[in-house]
C-alpha positions as CSV (number, residue, x, y, z in Angstrom):
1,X,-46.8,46.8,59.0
2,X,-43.8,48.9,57.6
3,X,-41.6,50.9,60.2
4,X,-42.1,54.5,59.3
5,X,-38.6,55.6,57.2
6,X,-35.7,56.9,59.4
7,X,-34.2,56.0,63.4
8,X,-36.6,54.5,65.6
9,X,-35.9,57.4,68.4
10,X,-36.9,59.8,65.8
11,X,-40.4,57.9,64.8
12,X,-41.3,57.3,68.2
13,X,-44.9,58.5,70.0
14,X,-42.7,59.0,73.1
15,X,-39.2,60.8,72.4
16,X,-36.0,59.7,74.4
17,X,-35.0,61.9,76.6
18,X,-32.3,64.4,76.0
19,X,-29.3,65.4,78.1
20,X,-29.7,69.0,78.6
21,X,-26.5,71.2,78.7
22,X,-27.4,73.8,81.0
23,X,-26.3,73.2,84.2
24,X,-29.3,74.9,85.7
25,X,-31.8,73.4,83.8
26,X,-30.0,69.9,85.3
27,X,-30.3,70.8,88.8
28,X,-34.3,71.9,88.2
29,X,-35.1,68.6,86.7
30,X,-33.1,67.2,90.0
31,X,-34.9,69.4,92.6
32,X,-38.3,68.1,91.0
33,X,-39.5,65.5,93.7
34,X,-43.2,64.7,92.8
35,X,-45.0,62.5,94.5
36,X,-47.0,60.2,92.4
37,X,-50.4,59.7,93.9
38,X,-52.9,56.7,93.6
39,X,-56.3,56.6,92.0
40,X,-57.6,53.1,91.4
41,X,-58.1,50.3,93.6
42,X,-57.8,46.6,91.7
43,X,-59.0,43.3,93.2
44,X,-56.0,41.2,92.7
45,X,-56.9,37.8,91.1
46,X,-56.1,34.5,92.7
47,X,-56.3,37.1,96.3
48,X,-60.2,38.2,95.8
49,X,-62.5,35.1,96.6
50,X,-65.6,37.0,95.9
51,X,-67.6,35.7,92.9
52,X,-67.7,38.5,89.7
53,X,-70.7,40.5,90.4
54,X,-70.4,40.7,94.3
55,X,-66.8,41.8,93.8
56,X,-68.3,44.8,91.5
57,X,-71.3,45.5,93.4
58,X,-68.6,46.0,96.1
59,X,-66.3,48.2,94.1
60,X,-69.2,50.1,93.4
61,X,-70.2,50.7,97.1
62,X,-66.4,51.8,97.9
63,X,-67.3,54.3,94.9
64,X,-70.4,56.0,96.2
65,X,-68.5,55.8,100.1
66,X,-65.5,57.7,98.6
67,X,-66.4,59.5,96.0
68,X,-63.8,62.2,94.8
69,X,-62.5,62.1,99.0
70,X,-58.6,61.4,98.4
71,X,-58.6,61.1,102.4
72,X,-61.2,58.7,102.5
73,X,-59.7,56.9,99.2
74,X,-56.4,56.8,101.4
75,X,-58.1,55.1,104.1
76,X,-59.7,52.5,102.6
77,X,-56.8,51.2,100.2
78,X,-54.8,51.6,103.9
79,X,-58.4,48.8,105.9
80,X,-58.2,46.8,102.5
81,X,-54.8,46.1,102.0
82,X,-53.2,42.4,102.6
């Protein structure tokens, strides 16, 4: 496969980021503080002992307990952890 003609940067999906000379600007993208939030529960491998299909079945129990519930998503990542 052929590079596309010109600077990687300027071919890429995802642009690099630019320095932005307006002070303000700067100090809006600094006062930004998301949070990123959490949405999927993986069983680790080598950690999950349960064989394939019980380990689904499982994940698909959490699923119908939870449901869209970001509070009762919280607590069960928070029981399940180790």
């Amino acid at each position: 496969m052929m590079p596309a003609p010109g600077k990687a940067w300027q071919t890429a999906n995802v642009p690099r980021g630019r320095v932005q000379m307006n002070p303000f600007e700067n100090l809006k993208q600094i006062q930004d503080q998301r949070v990123a939030g959490l949405s999927h529960v993986n069983l680790a491998p080598g950690k999950c002992t349960l064989p394939l299909q019980e380990a689904i079945e499982l994940m698909k129990q959490w699923k119908e307990e939870i449901g869209d519930d970001a509070e009762k998503f919280a607590e069960r990542v928070s029981r399940s952890r180790s």
